[in-house]
DSSP file (Angstrom, degrees, kcal/mol; ACC not computed):
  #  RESIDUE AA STRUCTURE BP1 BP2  ACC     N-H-->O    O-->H-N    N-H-->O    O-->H-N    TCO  KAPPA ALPHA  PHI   PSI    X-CA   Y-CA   Z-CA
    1    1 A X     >        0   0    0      0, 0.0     4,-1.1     0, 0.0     5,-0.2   0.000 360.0 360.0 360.0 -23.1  117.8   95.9  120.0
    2    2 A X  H  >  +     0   0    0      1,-0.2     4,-1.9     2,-0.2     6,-0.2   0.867 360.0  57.5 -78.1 -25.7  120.5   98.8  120.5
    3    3 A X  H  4>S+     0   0    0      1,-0.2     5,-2.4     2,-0.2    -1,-0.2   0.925 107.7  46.4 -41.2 -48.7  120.3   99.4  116.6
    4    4 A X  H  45S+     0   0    0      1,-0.2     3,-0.3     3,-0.2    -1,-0.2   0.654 110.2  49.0 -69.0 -29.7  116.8   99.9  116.9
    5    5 A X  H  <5S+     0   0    0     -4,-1.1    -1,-0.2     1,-0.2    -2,-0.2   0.729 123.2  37.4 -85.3 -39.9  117.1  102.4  120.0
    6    6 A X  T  <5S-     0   0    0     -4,-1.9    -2,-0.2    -5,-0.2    -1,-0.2   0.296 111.3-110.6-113.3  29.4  119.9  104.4  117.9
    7    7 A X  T   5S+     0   0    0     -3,-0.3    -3,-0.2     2,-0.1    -4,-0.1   0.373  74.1 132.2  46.7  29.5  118.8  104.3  114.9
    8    8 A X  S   <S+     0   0    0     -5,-2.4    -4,-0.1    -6,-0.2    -5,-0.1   0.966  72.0  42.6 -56.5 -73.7  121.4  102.0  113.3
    9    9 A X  S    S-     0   0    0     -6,-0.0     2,-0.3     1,-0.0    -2,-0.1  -0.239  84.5-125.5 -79.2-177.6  118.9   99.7  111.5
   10   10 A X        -     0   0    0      1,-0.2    -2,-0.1     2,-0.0    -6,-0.1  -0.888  16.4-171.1-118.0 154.5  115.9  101.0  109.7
   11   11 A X  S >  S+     0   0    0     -2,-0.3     3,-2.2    -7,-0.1     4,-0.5   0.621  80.9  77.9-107.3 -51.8  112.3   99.1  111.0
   12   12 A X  T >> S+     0   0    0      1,-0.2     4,-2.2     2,-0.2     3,-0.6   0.491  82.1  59.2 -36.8 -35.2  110.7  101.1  107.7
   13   13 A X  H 3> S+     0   0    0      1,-0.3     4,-1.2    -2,-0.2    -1,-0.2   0.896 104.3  45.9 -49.5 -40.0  111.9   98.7  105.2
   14   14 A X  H <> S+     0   0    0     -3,-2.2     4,-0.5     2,-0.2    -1,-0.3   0.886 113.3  55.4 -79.6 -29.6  110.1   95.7  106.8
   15   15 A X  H <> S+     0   0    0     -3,-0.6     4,-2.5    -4,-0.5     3,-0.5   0.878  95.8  74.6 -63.5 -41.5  106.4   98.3  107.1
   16   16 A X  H >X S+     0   0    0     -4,-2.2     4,-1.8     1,-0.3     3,-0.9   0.859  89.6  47.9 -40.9 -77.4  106.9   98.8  103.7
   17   17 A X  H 3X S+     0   0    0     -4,-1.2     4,-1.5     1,-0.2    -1,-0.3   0.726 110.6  48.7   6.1 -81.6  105.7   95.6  102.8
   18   18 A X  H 3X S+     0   0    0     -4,-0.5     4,-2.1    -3,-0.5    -1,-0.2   0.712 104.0  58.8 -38.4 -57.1  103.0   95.6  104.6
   19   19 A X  H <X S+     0   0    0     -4,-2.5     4,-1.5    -3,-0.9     5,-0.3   0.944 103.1  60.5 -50.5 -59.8  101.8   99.1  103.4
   20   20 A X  H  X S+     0   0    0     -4,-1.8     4,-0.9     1,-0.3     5,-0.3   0.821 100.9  47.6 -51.9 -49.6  101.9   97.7  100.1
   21   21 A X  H >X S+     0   0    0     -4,-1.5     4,-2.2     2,-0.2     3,-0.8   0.918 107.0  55.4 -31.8 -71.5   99.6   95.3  100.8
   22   22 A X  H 3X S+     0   0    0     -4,-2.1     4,-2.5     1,-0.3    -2,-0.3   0.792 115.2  45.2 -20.3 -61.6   97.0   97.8  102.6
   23   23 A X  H 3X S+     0   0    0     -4,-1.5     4,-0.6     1,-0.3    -1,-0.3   0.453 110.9  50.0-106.5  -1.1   97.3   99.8   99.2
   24   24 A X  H <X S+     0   0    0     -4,-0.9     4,-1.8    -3,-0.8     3,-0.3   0.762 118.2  38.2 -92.5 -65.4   96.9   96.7   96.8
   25   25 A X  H  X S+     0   0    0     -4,-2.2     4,-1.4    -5,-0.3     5,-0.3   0.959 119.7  51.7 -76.4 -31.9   93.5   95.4   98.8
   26   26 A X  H  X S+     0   0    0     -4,-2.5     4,-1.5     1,-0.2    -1,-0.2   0.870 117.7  40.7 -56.6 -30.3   92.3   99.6   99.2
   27   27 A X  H  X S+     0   0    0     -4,-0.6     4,-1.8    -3,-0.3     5,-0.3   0.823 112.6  48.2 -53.8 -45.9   92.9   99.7   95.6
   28   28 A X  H  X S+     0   0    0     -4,-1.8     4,-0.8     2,-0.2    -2,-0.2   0.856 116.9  49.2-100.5 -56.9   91.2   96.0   94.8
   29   29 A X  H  X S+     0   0    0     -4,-1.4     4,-4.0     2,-0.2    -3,-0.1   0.970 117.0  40.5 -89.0 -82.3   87.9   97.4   97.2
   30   30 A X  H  X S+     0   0    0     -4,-1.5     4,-1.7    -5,-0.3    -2,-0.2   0.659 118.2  40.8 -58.9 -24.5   87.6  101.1   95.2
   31   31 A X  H  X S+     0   0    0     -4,-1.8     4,-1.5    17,-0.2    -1,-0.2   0.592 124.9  42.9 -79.3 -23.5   88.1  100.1   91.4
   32   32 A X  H  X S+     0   0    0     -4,-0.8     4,-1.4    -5,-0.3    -2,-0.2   0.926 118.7  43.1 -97.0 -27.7   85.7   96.9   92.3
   33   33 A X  H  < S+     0   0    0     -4,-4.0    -3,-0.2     1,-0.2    -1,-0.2   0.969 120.3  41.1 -64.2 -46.9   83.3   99.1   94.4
   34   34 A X  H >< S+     0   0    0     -4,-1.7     3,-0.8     1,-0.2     4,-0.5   0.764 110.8  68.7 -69.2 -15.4   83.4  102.3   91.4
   35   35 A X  H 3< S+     0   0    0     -4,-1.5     5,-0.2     1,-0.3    -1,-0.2   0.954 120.7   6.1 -48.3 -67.8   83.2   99.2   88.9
   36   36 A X  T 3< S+     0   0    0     -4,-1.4    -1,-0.3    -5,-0.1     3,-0.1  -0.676 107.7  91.6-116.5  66.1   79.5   98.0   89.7
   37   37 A X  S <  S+     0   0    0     -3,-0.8    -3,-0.1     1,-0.2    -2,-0.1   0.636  99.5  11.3-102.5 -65.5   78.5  100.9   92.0
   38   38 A X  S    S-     0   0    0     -4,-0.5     2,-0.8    -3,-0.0    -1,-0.2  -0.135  87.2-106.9-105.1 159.5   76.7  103.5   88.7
   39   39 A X  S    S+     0   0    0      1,-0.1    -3,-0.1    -3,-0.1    -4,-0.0  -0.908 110.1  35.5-100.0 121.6   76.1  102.3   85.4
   40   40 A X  S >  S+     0   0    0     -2,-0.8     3,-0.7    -5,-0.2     4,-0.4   0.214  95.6  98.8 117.4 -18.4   79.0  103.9   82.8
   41   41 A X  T 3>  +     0   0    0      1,-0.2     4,-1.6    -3,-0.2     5,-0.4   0.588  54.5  90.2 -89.7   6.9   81.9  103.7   85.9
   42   42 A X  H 3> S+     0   0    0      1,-0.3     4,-2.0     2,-0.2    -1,-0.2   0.839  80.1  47.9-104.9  17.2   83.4  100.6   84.8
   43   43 A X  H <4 S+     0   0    0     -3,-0.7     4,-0.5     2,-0.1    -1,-0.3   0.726 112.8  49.1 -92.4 -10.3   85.9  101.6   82.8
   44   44 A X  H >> S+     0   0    0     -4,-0.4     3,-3.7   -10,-0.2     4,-1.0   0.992 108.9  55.8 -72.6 -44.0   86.9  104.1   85.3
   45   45 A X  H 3X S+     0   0    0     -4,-1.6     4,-1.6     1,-0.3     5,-0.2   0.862 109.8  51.1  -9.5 -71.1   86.7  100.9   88.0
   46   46 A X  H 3X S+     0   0    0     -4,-2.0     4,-0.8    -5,-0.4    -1,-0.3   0.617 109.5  46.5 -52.6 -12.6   89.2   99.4   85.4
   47   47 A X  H X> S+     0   0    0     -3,-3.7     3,-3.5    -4,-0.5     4,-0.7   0.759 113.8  47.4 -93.6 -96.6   91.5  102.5   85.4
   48   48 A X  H 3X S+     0   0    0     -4,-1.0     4,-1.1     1,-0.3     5,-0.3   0.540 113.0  48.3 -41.3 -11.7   91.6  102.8   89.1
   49   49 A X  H 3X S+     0   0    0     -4,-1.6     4,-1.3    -5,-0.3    -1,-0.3   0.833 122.9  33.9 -88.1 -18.2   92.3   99.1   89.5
   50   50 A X  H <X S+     0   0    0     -3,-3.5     4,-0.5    -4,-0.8     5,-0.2   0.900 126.8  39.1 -89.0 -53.9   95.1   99.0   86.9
   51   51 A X  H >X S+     0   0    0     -4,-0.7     4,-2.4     2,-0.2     3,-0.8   0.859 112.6  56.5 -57.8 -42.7   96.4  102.5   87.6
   52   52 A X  H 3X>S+     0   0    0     -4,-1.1     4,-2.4    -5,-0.4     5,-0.5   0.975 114.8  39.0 -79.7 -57.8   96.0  102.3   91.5
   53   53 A X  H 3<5S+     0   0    0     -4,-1.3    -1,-0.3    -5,-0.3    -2,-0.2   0.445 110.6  54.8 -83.4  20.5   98.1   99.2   91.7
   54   54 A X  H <X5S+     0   0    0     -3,-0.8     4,-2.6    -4,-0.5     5,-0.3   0.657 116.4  45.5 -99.7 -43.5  100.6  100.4   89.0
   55   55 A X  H  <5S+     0   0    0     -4,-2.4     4,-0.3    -5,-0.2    -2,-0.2   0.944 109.1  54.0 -54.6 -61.3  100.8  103.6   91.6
   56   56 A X  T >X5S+     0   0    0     -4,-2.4     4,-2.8     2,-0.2     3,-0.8   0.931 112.0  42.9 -44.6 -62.6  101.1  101.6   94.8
   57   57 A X  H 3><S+     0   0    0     -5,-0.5     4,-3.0     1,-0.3    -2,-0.2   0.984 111.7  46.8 -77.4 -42.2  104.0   99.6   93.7
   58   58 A X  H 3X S+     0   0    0     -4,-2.6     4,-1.0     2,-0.2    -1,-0.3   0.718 109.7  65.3 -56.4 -11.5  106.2  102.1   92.1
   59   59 A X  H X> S+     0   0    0     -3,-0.8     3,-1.0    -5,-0.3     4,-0.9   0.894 109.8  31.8 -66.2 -75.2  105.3  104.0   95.4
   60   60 A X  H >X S+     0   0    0     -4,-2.8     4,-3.4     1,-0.3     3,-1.3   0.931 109.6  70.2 -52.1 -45.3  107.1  101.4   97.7
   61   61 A X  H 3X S+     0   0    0     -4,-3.0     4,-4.5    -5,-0.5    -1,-0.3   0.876 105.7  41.7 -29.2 -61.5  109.6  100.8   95.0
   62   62 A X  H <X S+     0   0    0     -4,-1.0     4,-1.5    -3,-1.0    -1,-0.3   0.543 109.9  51.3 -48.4 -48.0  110.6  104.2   95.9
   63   63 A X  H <X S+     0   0    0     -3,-1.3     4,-1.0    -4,-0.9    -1,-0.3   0.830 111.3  47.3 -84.4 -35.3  110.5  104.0   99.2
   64   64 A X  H  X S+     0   0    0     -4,-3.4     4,-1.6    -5,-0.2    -2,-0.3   0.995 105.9  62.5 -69.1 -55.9  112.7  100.8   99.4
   65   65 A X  H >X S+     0   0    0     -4,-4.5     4,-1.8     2,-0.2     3,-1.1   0.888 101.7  48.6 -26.8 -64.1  115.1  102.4   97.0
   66   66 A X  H >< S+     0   0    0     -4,-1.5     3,-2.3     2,-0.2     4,-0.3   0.771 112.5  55.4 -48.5 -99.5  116.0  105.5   99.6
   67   67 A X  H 3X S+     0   0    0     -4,-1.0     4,-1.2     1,-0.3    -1,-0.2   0.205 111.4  40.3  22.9 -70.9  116.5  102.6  102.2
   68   68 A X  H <X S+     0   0    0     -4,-1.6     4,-2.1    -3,-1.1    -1,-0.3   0.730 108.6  53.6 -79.0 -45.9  118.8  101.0  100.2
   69   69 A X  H <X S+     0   0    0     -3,-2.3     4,-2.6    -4,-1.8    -1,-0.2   0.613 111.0  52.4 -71.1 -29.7  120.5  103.8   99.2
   70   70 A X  H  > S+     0   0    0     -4,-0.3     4,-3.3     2,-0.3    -2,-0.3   0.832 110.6  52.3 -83.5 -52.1  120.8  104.6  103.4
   71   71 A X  H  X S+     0   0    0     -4,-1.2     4,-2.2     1,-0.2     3,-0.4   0.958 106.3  49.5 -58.0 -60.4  122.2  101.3  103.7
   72   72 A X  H  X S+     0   0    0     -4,-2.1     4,-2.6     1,-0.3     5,-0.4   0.871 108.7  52.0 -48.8 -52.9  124.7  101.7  101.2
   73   73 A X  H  X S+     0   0    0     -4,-2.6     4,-0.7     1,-0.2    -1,-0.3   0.872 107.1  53.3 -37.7 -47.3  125.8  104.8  102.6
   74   74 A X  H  X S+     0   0    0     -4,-3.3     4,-2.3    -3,-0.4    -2,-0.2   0.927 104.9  52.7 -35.9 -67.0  126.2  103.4  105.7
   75   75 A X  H  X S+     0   0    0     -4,-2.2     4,-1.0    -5,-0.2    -1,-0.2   0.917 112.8  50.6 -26.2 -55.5  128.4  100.5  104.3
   76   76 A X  H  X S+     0   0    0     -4,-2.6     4,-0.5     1,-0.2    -1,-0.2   0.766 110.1  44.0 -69.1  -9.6  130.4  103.2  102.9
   77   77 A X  H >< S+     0   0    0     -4,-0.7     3,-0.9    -5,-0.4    -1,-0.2   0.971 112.9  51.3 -80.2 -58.9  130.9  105.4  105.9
   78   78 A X  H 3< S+     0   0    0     -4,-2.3    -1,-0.2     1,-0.2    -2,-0.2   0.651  88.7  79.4 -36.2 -40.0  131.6  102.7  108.0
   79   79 A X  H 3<        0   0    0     -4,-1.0    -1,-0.2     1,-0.3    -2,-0.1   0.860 360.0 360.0 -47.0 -28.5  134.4  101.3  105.4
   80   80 A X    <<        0   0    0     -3,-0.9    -1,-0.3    -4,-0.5    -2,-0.2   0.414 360.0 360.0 -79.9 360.0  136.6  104.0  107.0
């Protein structure tokens, strides 16, 4: 718990997760709503479902990289 209090560990890593989900099923909801909402949208539907979760995950990717990258620094500071 004293990591958490001094910022030793990171909680974000573990939200992340989570987030991703949220942005997979807000994605899944808005390409399948613009899909059959109009007549003419569902190849945009298809974009935004393809696109949205192409977005999403290189998103988090991203964010877990920097993480990692924090973690590894750490290691290295620490070696010393």
């Amino acid at each position: 718990m004293k990591n958490l209090f001094f910022f030793d560990a990171m909680l974000t890593p573990k939200i992340i997760t989570f987030v991703y989900w949220l942005l997979l099923l807000s994605v899944a909801i808005s390409g399948l709503t613009m899909m059959f909402s109009s007549y003419g949208s569902f190849l945009g539907g298809l974009g935004t479902l393809i696109g949205g979760a192409i977005a999403a995950r290189i998103w988090c990717e991203l964010m877990i990289v920097l993480f990692k990258i924090h973690e590894n620094l750490q290691k290295i500071a620490n070696r010393d």
